[in-house]
N, C-alpha and C positions, 0 to 999 in steps of 0.2 A: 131320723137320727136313732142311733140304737141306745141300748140299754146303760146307763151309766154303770161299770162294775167294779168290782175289788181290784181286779186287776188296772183299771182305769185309775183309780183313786190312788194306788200304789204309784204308776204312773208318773201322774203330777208331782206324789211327793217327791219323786227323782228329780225332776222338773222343777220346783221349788228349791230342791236343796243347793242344786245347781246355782238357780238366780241367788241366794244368797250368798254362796261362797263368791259368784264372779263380780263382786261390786268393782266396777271401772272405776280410775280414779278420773278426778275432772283432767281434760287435756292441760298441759301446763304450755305445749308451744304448738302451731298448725300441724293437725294430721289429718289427711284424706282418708276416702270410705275404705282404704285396703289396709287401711293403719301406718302407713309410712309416713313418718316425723317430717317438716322439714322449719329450720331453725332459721333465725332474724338472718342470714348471712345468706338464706336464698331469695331474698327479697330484692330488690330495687331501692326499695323508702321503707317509713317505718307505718306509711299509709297503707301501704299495699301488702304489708305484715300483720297490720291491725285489722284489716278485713277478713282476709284468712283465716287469720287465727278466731274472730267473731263466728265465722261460718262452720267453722271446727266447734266453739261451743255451742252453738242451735242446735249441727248436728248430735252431741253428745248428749245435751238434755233432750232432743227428739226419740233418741234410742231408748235412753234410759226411763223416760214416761212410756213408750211402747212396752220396754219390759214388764215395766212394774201394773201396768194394764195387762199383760196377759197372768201376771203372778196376780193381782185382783181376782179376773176370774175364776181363776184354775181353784184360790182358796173358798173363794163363792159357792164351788160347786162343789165341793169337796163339803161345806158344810151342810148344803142341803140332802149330800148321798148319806153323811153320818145322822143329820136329824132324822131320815127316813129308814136306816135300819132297824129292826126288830130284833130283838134278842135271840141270841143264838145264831144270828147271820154270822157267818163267815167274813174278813177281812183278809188282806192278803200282807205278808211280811218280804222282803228281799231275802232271798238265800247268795242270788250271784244277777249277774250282768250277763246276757252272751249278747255275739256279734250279730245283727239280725240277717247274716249272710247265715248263719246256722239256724233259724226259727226264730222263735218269738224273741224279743227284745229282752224280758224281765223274766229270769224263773224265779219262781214266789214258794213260800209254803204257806198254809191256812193255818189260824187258829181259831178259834169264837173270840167275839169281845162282849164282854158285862157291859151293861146298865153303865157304871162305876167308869170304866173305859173309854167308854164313846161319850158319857159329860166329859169327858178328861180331856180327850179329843177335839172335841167341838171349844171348849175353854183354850186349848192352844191354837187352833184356828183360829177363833177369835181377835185373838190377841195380835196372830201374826196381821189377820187383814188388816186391823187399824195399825200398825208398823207400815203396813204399805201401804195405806192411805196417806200417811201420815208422810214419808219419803217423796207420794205421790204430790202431794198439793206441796213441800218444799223442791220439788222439781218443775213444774208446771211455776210457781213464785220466778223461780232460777230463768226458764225459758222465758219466758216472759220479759224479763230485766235484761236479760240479752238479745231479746226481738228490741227492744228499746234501743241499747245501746248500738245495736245494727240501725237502725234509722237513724240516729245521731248521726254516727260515723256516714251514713251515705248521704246525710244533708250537708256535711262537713267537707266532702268530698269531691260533692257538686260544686260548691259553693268555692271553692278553690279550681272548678276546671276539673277537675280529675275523672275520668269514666270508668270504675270499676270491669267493665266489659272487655277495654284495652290495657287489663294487667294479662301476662302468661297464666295460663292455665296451672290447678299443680298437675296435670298428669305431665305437664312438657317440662316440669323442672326436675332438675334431681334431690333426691329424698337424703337427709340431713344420715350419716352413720353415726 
């Protein structure tokens, strides 16, 4: 593995700013992995709605613990790169975005950070990681309570005859406009 760097750290924050501004909202009716909606009216029963739509929310708290597992990391290391700076290291700022069909991803400019700075730094870190711990263990609570009510629903389903197996597929239905 190579050198964790400024430019690296800058990076993530792009990467972080990102996971926070795109918070998904919880699915409100069944949508597949490509994102296409479909509504109680492409169903059959209100069984074969209520699995879907169960499988839609696994999948949504599934994603959403993967994210906030990579946004963990990314501020993990992002504090150990600022507890190990030395004064007068360099840190990197955004100037602009290019396309990485032109070079590099991120042009940056440098400035030094103070002492004063990098506590500053690390306290906002901080702070963010237990934010996303904190989203993390009420999403993990959430998936959890919805692997539950998926067993319900497939003992309930059994137990009426039903074989979740012999519903349509959603890629074979049409997606709700």
């Amino acid at each position: 593995m190579t050198a964790y760097t400024s430019e690296d750290f800058q990076i993530d924050q792009f990467w972080l700013a990102a996971f926070s501004a795109q918070a998904e909202p919880r699915p409100t009716t069944v949508v597949d992995t490509s994102g296409q909606r479909y509504f109680r009216d492409r169903f059959g029963s209100s069984a074969e709605y209520n699995y879907f739509y169960n499988e839609s929310l696994i999948a949504y708290y599934h994603h959403q613990l993967r994210l906030a597992k990579r946004a963990e990391c990314l501020v993990k290391r992002q504090l150990v790169y600022l507890k190990n700076l030395h004064s007068g290291t360099l840190i990197v700022e955004p100037a602009s975005v290019m396309p990485r069909s032109q070079g590099r991803g991120v042009m940056v400019t440098r400035r030094p950070v103070s002492a004063t700075q990098r506590q500053q730094l690390c306290v906002t870190l901080a702070e963010q990681l237990q934010e996303i711990q904190t989203t993390q263990a009420q999403e993990q609570a959430a998936l959890a309570h919805q692997i539950d009510e998926m067993r319900r629903l497939l003992a309930q389903l059994y137990a009426q005859g039903i074989d979740p197996g012999d519903f349509v597929p959603l890629a074979a239905r049409e997606p709700s406009t």
